[in-house]
Every structure is written in structure tokens, then in C-alpha cells.
MARGUDO-640945 format. One record per residue (C-alpha): residue number from 0; x, y, z. Coordinates in Angstrom, 3 decimals. Layout:
BEGIN
     n         px         py         pz
   NUM          X          Y          Z
...
This chain:
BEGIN
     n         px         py         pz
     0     31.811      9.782     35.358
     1     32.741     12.832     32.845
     2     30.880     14.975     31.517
     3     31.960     13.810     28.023
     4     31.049     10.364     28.889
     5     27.403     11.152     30.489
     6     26.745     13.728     27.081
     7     28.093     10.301     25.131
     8     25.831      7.687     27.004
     9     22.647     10.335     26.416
    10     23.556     10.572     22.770
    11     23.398      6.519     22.831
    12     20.251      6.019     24.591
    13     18.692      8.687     22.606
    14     19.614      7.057     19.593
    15     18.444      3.502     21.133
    16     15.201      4.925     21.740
    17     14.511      6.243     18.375
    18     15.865      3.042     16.759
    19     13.743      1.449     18.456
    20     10.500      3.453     17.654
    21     11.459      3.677     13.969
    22     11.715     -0.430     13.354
    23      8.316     -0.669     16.157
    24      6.315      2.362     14.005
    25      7.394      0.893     10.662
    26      5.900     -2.453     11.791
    27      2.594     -1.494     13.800
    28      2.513      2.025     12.943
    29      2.159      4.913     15.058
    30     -1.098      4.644     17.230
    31     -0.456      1.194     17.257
    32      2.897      1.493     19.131
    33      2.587      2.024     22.460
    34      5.503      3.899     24.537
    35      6.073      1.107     26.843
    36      6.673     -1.855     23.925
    37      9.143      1.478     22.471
    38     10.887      1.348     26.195
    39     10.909     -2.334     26.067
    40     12.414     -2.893     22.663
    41     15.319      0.009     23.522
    42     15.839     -1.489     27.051
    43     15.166      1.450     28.664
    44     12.786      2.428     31.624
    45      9.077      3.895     30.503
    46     10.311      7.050     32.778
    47     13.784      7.790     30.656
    48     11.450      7.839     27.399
    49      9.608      9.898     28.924
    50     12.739     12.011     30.171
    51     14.139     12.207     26.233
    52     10.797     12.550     24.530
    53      8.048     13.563     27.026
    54      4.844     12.600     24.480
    55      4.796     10.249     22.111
    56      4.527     12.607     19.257
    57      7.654     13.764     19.656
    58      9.442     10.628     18.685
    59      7.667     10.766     15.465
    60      8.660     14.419     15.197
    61     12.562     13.368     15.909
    62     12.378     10.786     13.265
    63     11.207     12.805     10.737
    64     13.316     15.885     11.726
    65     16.432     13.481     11.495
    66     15.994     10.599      9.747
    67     14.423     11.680      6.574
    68     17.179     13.011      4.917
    69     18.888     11.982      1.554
    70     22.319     12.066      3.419
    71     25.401     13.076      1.427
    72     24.645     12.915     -2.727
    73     27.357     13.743     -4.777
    74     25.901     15.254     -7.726
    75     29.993     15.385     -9.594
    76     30.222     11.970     -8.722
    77     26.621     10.747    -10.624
    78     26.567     13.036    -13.435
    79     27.521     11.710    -17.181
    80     28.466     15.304    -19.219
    81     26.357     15.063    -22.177
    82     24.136     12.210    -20.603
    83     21.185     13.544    -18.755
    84     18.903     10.433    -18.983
    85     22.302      8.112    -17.832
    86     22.775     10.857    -14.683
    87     19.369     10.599    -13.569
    88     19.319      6.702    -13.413
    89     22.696      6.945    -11.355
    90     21.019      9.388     -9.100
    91     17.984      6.920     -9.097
    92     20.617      4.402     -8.037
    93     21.657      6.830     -4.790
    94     18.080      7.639     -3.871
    95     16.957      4.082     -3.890
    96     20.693      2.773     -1.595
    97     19.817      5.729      0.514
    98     15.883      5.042      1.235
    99     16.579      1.446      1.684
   100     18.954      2.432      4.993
   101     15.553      3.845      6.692
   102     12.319      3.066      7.734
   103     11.143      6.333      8.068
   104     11.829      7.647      4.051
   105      9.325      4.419      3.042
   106      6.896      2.837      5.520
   107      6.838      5.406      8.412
   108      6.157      8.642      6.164
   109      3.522      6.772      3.672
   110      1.374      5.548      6.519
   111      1.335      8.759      8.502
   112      1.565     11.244      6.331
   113     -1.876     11.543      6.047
   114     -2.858     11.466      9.809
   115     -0.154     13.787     11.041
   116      0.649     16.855      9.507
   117      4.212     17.241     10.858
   118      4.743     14.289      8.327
   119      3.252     15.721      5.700
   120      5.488     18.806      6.397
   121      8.661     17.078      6.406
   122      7.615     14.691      3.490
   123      6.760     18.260      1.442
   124     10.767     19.561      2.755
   125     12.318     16.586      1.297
   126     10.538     16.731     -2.107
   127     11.891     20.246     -1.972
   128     15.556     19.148     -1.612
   129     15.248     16.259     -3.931
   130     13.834     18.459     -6.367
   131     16.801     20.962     -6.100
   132     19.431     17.822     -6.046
   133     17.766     16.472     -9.615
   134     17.768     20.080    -11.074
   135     21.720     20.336     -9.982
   136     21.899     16.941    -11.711
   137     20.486     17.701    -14.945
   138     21.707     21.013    -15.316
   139     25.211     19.342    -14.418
   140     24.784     16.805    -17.251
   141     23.246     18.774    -19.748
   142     24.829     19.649    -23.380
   143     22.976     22.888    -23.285
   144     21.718     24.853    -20.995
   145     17.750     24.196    -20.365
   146     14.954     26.637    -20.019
   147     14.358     27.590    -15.680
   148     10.989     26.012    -16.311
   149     11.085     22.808    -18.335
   150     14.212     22.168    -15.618
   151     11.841     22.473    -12.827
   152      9.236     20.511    -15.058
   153     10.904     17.450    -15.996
   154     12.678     17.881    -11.784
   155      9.015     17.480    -10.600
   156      7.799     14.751    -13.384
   157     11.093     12.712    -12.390
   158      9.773     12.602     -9.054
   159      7.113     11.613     -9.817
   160      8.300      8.783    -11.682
   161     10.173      8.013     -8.688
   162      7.452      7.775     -6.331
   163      5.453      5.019     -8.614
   164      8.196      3.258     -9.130
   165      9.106      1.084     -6.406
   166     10.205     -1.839     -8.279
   167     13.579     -1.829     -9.485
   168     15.238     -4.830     -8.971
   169     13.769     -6.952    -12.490
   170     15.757     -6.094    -15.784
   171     12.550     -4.908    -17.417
   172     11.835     -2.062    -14.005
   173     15.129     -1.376    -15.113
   174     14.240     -0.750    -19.084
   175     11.182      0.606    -18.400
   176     12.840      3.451    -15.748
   177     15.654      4.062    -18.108
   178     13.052      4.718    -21.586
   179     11.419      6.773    -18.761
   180     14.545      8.826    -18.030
   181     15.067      9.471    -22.024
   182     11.515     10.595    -22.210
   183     11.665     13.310    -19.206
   184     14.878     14.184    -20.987
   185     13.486     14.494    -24.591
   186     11.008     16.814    -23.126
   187     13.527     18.857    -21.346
   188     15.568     19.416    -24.268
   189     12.773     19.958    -27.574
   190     14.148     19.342    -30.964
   191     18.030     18.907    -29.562
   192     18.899     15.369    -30.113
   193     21.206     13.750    -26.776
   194     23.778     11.444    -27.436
   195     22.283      9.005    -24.603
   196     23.616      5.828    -23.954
């Protein structure tokens, strides 16, 4: 066997392994989960778990270390010139196709976020990026440039938005997130009237 294959089949059983604890974790949660129904559902030995990720802790760790991510955004490809509100909902649009691809973004981080501060941490690290990624988008899309603060203001207040927000998929979550968008943006912008869709 070569070297390139054995670093290759690693790689895949890794991978198996946290797979499998991120779909077992999102259903039971993490004290719930014990290491050998984890070794079971990757169909691996208890002792190669063990081998990858010697405590149980450290799967969670993993996952959150490289799984929580918002993967590749495009912030050219989402932003509307002229149309901050109409950027923001596309990059609502992203955020939403990207959580939905992971267990760990939704279920895994609100459950144990409160119980295990390495959560926490990395749940604090991606509000940080998404933060910077909405500022880049509204700055991007803006007629004028806005004031360092009210950008970081209406950044944070999006978030916000998008953490109570959960339901999308009805016309009127739709509405309701889009009159949202034009209010975060009215506030970003005072007595400047947008040309918003």
C-alpha cells in the first residue's frame, strides 16, 4: 500500500467518523452520544476512534473547528449596486443554502453552546466573520459611503435578525425579512432615500 493511499484512506475514515458524530450529536446530542454508537454508525472499531480522536470532546472540537464555516460567499456575486436591502436578502439566501448543508451551524452549536465553552468560542468566531462578510456586503452595495459605526450597527442588528428568523420558506417570512432588510437599511443610511426594489 502507498503512502498516498494509507494518508487517503485516514483522510476517509476521519471524515466517516466525524460524519458520523455530527448526524448522531445533532440527533441525541452530545452527552447523549456515546463513542461506541459513533464507532458503530461510521463502521469503525471503538479502538480507531479512539486512535483519531482519543476523548470524546475532541470530536466536538473537530466539528466545530471544521464544520462551522460559511464556506466560499461571493460578496461580487450577491451584491445589487445601489440596492443594499436587495444584497442583504441575496446574502440571506447564501447563509440559509449554506447552514442547511450542516448539522453543526444549527442543531449541534444551539444545544451545546451553552454547556461547552469551545462552542461558544467558535459560535462567537463565526459571528465575527459573518459580521465582516455583511459589512463587505453593504458597503459593496451602498450608493454612499456609510458612517464605520452605523455599518457595524445595522452588520450586528442584521444578525440578529438572522438568528430569529428561522422561517423562510412562506411568502409572508419572505415580506416580513425583506421590510426588515429596508428598515436596517433606512437606519444605515439617515435622511438618504435608496432606490430599493
Amino acid at each position: 500500500m502507498t503512502s498516498r493511499r494509507r494518508t487517503r484512506d485516514a483522510a476517509e475514515t476521519r471524515t466517516g467518523i466525524l460524519d458520523a458524530a455530527e448526524r448522531l450529536f445533532a440527533e441525541r446530542g452530545f452527552d447523549a452520544t456515546p463513542t461506541s454508537a459513533i464507532a458503530d454508525a461510521a463502521g469503525v472499531p471503538k479502538g480507531l476512534l479512539f486512535y483519531y480522536f482519543p476523548v470524546k470532546r475532541e470530536l466536538l472540537r473537530a466539528l466545530v473547528a471544521e464544520r462551522m464555516t460559511l464556506g466560499p460567499v461571493d460578496v461580487e456575486e450577491l451584491t445589487i449596486p445601489g440596492d443594499p436591502a436587495r444584497s442583504l436578502l441575496n446574502l440571506t439566501a447564501k447563509i440559509r443554502e449554506l447552514e442547511s448543508a450542516s448539522h453543526v451551524i444549527g442543531i449541534i452549536v444551539s444545544r451545546e453552546q451553552h454547556t461547552h465553552p469551545e462552542v461558544l468560542s467558535a459560535l462567537l468566531e463565526h459571528r465575527a466573520r459573518l459580521q465582516a462578510i455583511i459589512e463587505k456586503v453593504l458597503s459593496a452595495s451602498s450608493p454612499v459611503l456609510p458612517a464605520a459605526a452605523r455599518l457595524r450597527a445595522a452588520a450586528h442588528a442584521w444578525i440578529g435578525i438572522l438568528a430569529l428568523s428561522s422561517d423562510h420558506a412562506t411568502e409572508a417570512a419572505r415580506s416580513e425579512l425583506a421590510a426588515l432588510a429596508d428598515f436596517v437599511c433606512d437606519g444605515l443610511f439617515p435622511g438618504h432615500r435608496l432606490g430599493m426594489a
